[in-house]
Backbone as ProteinMPNN parsed JSONL, in Angstrom:
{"seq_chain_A": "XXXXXXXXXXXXXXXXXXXXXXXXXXXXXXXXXXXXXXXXXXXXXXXXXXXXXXXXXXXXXXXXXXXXXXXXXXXXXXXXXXXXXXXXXXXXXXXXXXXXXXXXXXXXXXXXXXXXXXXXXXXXXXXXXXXXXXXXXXXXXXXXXXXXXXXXXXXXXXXXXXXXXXXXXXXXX", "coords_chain_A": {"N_chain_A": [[22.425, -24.52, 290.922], [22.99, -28.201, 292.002], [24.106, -31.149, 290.253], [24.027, -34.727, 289.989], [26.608, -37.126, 290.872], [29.333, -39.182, 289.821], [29.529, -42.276, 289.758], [31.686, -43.61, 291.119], [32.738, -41.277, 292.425], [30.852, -40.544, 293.898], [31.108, -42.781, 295.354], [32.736, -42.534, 296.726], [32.825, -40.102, 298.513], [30.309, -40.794, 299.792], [31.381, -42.965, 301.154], [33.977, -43.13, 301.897], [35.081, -41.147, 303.267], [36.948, -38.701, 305.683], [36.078, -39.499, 307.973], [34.82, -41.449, 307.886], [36.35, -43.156, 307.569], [37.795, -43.333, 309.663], [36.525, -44.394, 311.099], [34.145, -42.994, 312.624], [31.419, -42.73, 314.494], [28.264, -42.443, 312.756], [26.004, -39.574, 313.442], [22.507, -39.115, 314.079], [21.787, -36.166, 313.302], [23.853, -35.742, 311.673], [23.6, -38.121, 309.867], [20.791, -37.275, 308.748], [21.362, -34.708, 307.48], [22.88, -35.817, 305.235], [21.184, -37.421, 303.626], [19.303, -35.491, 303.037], [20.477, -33.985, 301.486], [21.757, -35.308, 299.633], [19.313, -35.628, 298.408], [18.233, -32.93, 297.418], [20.345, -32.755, 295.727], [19.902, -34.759, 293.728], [17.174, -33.562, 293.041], [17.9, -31.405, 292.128], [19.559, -31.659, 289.755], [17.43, -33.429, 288.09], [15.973, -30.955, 287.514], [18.142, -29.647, 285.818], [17.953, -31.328, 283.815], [15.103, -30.893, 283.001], [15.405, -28.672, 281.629], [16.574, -29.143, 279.959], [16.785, -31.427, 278.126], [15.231, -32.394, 275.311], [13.689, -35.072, 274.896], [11.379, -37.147, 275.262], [11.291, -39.586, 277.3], [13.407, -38.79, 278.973], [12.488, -36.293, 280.315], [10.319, -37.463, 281.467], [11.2, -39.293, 283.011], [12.798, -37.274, 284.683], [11.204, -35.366, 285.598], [9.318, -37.255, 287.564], [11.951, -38.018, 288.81], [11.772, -35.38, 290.406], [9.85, -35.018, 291.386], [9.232, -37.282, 293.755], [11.747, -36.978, 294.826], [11.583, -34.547, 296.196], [9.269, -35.453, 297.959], [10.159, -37.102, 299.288], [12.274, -35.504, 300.529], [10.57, -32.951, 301.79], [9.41, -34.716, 303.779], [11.392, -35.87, 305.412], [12.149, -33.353, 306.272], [10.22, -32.701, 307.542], [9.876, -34.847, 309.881], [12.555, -34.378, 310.928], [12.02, -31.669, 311.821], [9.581, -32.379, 313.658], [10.832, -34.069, 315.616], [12.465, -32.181, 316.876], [14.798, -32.15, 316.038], [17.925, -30.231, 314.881], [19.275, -30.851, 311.265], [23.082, -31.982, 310.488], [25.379, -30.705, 309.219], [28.104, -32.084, 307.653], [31.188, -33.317, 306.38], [31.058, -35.589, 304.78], [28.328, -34.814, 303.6], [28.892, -31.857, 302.617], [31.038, -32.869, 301.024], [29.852, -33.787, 298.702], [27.945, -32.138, 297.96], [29.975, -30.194, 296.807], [31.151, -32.136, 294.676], [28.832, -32.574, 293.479], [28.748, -30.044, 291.967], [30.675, -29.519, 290.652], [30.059, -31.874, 288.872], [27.328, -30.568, 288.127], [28.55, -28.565, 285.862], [30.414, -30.064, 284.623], [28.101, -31.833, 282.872], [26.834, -29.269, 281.961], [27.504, -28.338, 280.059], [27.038, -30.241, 277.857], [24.773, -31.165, 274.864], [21.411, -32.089, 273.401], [21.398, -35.453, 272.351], [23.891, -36.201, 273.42], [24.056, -34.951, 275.947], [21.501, -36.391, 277.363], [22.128, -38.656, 277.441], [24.519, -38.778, 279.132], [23.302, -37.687, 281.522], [21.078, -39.582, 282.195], [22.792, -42.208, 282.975], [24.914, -40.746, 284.497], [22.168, -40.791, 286.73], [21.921, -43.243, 286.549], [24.677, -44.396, 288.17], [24.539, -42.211, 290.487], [22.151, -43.284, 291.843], [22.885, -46.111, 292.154], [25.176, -45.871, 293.853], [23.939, -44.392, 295.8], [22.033, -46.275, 297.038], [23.192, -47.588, 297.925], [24.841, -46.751, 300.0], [23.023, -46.356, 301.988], [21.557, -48.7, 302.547], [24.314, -50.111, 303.547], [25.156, -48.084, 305.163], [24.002, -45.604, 305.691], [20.993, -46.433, 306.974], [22.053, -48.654, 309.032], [23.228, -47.084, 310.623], [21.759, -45.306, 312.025], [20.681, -44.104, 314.747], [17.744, -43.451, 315.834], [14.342, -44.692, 315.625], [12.402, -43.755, 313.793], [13.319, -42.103, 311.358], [15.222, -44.141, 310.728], [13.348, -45.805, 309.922], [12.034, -43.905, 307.878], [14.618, -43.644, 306.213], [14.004, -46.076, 305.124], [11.98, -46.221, 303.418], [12.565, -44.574, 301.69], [14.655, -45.661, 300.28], [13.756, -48.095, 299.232], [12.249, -46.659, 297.17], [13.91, -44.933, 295.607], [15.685, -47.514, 294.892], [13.558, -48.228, 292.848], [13.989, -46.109, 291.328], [16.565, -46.858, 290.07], [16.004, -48.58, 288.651], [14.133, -47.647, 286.931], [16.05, -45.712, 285.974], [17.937, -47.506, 284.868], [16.649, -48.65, 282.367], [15.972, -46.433, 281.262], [18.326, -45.675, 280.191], [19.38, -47.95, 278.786], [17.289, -47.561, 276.828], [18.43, -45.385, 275.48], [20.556, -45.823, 274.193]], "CA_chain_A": [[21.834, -25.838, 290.885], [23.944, -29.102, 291.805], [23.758, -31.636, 289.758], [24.373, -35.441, 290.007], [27.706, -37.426, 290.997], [29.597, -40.39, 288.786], [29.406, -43.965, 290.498], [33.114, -43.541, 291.735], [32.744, -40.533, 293.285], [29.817, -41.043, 294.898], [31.073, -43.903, 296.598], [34.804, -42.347, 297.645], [32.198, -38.948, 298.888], [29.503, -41.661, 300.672], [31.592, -44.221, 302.256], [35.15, -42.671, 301.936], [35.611, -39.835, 304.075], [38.025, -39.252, 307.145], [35.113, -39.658, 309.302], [34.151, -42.86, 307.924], [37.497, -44.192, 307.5], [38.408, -43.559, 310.953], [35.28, -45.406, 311.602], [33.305, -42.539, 313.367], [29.779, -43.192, 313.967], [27.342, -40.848, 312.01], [24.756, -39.237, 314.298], [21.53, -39.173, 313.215], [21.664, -35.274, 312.622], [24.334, -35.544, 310.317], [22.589, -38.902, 308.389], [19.559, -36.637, 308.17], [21.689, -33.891, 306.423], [23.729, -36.061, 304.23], [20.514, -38.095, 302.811], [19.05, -34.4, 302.252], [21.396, -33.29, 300.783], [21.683, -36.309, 298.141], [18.007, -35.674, 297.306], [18.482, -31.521, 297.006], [21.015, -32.982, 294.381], [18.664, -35.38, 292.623], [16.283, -32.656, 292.484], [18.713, -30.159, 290.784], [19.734, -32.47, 288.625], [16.015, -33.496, 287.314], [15.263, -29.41, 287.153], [18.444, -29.483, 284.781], [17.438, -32.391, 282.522], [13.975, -30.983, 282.534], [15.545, -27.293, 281.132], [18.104, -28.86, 278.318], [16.15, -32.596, 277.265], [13.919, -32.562, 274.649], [13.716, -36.686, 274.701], [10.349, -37.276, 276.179], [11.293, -40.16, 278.323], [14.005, -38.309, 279.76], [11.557, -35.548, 280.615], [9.403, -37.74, 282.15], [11.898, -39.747, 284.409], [13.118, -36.377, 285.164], [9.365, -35.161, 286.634], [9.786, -38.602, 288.72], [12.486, -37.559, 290.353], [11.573, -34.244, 291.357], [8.25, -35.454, 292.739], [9.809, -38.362, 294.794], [12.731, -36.472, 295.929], [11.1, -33.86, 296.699], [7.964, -35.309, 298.873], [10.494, -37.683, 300.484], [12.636, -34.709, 301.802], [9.62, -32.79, 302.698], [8.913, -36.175, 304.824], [12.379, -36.068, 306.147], [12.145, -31.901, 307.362], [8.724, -32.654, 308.966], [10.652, -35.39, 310.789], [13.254, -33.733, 311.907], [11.163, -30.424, 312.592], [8.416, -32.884, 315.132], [11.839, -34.472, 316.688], [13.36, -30.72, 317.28], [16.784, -32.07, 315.773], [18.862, -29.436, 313.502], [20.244, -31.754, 310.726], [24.279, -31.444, 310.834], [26.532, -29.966, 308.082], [29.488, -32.231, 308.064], [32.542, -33.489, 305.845], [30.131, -36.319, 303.756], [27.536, -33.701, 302.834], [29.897, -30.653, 301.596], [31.764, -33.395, 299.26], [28.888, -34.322, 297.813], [27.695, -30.8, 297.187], [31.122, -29.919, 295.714], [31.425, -33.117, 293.298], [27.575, -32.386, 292.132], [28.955, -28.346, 291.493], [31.356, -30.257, 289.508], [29.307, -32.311, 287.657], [26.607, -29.908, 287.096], [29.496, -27.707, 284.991], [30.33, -30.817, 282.807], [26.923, -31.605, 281.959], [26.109, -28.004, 281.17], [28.501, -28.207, 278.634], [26.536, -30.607, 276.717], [23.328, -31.149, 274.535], [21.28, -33.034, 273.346], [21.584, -37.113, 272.739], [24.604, -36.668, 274.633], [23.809, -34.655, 277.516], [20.402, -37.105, 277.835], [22.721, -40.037, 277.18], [25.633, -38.148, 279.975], [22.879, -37.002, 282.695], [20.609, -40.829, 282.524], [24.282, -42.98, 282.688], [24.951, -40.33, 285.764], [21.778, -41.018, 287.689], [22.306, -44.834, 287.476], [25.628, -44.208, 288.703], [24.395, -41.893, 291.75], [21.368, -44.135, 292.389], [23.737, -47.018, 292.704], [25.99, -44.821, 295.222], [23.48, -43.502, 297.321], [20.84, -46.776, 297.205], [24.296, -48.622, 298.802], [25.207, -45.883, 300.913], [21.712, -46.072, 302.705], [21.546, -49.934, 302.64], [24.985, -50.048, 304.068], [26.112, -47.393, 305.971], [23.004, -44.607, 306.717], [20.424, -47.154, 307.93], [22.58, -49.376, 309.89], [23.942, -46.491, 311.972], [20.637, -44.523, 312.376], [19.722, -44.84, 315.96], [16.821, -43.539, 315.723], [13.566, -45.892, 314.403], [11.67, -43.029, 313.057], [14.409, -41.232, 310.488], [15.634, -45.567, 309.943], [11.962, -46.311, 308.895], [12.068, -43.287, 306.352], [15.287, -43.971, 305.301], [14.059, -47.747, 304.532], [10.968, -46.057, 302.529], [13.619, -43.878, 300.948], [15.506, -46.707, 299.631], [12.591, -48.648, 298.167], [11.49, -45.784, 295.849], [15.385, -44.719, 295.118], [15.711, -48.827, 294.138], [12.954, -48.346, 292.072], [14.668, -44.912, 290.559], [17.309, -46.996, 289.906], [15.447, -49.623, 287.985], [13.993, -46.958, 286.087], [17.528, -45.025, 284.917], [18.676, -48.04, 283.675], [15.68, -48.749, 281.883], [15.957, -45.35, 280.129], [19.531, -45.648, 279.437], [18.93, -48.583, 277.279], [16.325, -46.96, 275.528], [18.667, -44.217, 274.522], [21.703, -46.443, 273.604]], "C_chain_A": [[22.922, -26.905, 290.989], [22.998, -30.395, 290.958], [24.122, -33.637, 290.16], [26.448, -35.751, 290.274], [28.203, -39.003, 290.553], [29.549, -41.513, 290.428], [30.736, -44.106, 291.702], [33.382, -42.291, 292.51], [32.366, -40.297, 294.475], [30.028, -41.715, 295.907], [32.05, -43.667, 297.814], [33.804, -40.941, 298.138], [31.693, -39.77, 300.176], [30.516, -42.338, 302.281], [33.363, -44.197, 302.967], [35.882, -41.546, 302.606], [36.223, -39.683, 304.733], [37.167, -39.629, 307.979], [34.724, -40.935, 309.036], [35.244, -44.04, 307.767], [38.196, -44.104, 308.536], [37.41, -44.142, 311.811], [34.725, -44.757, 312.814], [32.278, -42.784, 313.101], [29.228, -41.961, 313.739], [26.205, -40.511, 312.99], [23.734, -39.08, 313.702], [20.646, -38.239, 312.449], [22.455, -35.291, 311.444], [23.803, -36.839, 308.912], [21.347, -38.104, 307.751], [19.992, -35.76, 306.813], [22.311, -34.55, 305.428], [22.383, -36.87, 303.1], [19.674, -36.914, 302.376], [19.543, -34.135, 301.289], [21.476, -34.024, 299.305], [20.289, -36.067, 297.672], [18.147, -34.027, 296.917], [19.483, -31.851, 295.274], [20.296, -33.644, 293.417], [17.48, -34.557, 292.123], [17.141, -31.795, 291.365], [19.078, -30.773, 289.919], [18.697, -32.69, 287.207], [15.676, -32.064, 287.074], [16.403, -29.372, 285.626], [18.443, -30.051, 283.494], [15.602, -31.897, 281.998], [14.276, -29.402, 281.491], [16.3, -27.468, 279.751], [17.661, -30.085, 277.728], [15.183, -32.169, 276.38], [13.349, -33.88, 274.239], [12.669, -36.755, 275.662], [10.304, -38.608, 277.243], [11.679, -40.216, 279.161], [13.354, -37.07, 280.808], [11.119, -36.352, 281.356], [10.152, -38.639, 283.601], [12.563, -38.488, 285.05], [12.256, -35.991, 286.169], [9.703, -36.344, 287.722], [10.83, -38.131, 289.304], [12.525, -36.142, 291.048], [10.383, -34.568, 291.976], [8.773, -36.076, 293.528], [10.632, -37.84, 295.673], [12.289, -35.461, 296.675], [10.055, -33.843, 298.129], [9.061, -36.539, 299.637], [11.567, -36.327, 301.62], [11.749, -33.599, 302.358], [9.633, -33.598, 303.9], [10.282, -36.164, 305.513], [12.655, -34.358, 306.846], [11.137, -32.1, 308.34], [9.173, -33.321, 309.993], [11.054, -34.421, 311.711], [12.506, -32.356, 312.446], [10.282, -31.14, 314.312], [9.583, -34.119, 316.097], [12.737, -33.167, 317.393], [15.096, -31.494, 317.105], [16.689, -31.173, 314.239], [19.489, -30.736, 312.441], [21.775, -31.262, 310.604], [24.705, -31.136, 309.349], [27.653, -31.002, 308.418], [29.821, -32.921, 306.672], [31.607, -34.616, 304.053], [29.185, -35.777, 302.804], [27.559, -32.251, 302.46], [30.2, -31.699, 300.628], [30.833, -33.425, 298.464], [28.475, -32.836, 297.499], [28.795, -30.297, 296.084], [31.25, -30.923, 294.038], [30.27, -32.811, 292.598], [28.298, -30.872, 291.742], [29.808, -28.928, 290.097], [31.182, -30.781, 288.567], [28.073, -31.582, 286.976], [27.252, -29.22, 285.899], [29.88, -28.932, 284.124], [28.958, -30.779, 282.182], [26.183, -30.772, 281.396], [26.644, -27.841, 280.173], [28.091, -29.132, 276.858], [25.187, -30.456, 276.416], [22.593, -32.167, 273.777], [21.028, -34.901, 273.22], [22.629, -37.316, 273.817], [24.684, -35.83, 276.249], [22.568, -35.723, 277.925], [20.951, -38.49, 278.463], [23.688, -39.853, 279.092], [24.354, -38.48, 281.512], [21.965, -38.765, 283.015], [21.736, -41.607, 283.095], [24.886, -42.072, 284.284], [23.61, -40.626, 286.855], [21.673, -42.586, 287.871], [23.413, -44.732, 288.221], [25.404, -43.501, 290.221], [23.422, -42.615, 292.501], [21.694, -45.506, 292.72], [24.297, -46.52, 294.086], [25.179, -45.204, 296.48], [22.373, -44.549, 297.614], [22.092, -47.767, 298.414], [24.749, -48.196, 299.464], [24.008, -46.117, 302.447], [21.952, -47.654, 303.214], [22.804, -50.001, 303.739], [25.849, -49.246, 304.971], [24.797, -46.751, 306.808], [22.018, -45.445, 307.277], [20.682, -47.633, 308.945], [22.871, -48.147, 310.824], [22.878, -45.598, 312.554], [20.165, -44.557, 313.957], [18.188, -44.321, 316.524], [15.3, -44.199, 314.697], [12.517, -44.578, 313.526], [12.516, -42.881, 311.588], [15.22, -43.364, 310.084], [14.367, -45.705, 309.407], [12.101, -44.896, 307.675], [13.308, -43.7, 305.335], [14.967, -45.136, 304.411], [13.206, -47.356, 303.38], [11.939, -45.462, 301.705], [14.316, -44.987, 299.671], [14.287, -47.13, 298.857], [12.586, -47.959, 296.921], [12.713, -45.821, 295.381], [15.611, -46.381, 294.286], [14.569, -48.417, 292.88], [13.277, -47.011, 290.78], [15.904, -45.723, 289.726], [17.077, -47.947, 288.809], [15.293, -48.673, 286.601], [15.077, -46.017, 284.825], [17.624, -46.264, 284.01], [17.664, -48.846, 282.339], [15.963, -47.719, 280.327], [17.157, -45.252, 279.485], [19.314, -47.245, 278.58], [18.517, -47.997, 276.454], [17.26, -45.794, 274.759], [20.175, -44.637, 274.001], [21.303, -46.907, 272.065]], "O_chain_A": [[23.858, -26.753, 290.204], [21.782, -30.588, 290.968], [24.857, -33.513, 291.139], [27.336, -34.948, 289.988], [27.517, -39.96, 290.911], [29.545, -41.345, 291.648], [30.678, -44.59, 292.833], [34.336, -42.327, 293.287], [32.902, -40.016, 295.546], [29.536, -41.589, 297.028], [32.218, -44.092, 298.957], [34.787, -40.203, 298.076], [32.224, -39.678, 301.283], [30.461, -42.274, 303.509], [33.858, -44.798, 303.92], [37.048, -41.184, 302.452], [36.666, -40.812, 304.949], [37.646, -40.233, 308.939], [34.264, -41.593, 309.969], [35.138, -45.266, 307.806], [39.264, -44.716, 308.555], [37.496, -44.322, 313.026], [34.66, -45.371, 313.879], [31.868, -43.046, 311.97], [29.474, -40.85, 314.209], [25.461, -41.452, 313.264], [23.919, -38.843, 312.508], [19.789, -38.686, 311.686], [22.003, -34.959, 310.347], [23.675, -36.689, 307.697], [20.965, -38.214, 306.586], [19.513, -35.816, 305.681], [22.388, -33.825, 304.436], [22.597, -36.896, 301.888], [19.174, -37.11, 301.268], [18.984, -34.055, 300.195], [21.317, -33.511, 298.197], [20.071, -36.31, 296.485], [18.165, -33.952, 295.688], [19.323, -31.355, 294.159], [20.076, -33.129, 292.321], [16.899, -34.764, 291.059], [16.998, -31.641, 290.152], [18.807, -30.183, 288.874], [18.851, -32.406, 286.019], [14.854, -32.002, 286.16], [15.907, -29.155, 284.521], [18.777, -29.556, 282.417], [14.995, -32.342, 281.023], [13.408, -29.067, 280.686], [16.579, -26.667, 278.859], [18.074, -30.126, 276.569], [14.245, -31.513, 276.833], [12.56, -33.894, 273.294], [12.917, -36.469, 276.833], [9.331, -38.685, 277.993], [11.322, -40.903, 280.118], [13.738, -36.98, 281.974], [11.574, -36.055, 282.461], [9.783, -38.632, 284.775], [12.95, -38.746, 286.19], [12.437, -36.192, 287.37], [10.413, -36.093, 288.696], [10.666, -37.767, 290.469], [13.189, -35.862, 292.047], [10.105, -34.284, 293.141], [8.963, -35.34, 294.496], [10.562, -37.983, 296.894], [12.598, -35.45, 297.867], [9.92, -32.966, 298.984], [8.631, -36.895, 300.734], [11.613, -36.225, 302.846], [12.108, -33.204, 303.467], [9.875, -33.083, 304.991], [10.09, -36.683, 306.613], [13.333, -34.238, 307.866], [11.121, -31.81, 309.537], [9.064, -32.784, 311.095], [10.529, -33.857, 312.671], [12.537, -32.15, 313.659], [10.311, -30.716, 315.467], [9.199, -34.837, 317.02], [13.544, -33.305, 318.312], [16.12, -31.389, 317.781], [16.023, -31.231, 313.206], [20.201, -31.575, 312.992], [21.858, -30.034, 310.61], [24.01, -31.551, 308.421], [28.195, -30.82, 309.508], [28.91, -33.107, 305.864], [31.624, -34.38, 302.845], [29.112, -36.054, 301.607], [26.599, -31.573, 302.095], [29.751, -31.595, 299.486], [31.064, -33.009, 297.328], [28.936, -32.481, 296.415], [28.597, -30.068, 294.891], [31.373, -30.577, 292.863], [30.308, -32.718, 291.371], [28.148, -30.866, 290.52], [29.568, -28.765, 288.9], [31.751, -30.557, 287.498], [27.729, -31.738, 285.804], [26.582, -29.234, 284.866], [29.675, -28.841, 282.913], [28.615, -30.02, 281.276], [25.238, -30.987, 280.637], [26.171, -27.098, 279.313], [28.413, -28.992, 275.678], [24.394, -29.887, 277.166], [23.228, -33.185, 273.501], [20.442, -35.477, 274.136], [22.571, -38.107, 274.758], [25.243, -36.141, 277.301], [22.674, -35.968, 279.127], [20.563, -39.164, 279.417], [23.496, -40.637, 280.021], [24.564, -39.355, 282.352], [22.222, -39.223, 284.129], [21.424, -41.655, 284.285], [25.284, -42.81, 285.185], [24.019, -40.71, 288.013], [21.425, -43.151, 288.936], [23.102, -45.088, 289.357], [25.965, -44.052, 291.168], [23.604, -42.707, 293.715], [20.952, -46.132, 293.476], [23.84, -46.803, 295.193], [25.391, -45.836, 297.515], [21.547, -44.107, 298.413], [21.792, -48.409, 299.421], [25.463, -48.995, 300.07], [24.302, -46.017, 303.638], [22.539, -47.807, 304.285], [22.414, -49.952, 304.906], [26.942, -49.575, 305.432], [24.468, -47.032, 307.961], [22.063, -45.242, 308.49], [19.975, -47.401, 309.926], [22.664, -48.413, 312.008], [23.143, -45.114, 313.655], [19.123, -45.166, 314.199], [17.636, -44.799, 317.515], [15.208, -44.182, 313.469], [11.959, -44.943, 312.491], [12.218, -43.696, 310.714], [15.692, -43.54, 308.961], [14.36, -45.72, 308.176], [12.295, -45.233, 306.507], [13.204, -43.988, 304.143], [15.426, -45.288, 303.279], [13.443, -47.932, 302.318], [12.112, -46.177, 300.718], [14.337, -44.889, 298.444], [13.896, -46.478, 297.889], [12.842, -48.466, 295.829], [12.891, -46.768, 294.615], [15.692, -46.36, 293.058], [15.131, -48.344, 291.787], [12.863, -47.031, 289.621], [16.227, -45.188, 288.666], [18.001, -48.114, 288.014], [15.953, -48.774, 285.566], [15.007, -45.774, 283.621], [17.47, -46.242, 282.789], [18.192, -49.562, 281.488], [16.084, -47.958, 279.126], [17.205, -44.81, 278.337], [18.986, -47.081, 277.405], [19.085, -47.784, 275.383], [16.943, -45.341, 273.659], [20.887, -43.801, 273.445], [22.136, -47.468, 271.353]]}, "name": "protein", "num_of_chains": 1, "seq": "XXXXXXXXXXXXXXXXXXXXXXXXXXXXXXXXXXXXXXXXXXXXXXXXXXXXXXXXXXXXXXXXXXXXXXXXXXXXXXXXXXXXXXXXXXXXXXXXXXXXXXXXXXXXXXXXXXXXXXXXXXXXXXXXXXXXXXXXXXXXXXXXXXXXXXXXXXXXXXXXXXXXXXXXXXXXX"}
């Protein structure tokens, strides 16, 4: 299971790569796989807050993001399945798998106030990342309007994920 990635990682994973700092443009197989890929992580994440919380509001923003992430990357395979594009594997969406491997192994290490406290405090941090990643990098370079209109729906809800973390991290400060 991967798990979430801190605010600073996220961003030096997202926007920091050789490919983006030699200012290659992203094709719109590899945006497909890299905004997968960030929700495969938001899912594993919410499966591991739903296996080690017993804080019922963490539970429940947990459920939220496995439904959401889940039925938006459904909505982003059907895509790409009724466009016949493969999504790509490249350099943006390995880091990000590696740094969540990384962070799932801290946060397994804790329990609970402060793993609830650890794993909420990490998805504002990746829902920052990846709501400014989209905004600024994967939309704009999308050239296709299908896979840019999901991403835009993408974003919305993710903003509104983001509303919600920090919502719950109050509540548990």
């Amino acid at each position: 299971m991967l798990v979430k990635l801190s605010a600073a990682v996220a961003a030096i994973c997202l926007l920091s790569t050789s490919a983006f700092a030699q200012g290659a443009k992203l094709t719109d197989p590899q945006i497909a796989h890299i905004a997968y890929t960030a929700g495969v992580i938001d899912v594993a994440a919410a499966k591991q807050a739903l296996s080690k919380s017993k804080n019922k509001e963490v539970i429940a923003f947990a459920k939220d993001m496995v439904r959401d992430h889940e039925a938006v990357n459904k909505q982003a395979l059907d895509l790409v399945n009724k466009l016949k594009v493969t999504p790509e594997d490249n350099d943006t969406s390995r880091s990000l798998a590696r740094q969540a491997a990384d962070k799932q192994a801290e946060l397994a290490k804790l329990s609970g106030a402060a793993y609830d406290k650890a794993y909420v405090a990490n998805e504002v941090a990746f829902h920052k990342a990846v709501d400014g990643a989209l905004a600024k990098l994967l939309i704009p370079s999308s050239s296709n309007a299908e896979l840019k209109s999901l991403l835009e729906t993408g974003l919305k809800i993710f903003e509104g994920h983001l509303q919600h973390a920090e919502h719950t991290l109050a509540d548990l400060k």
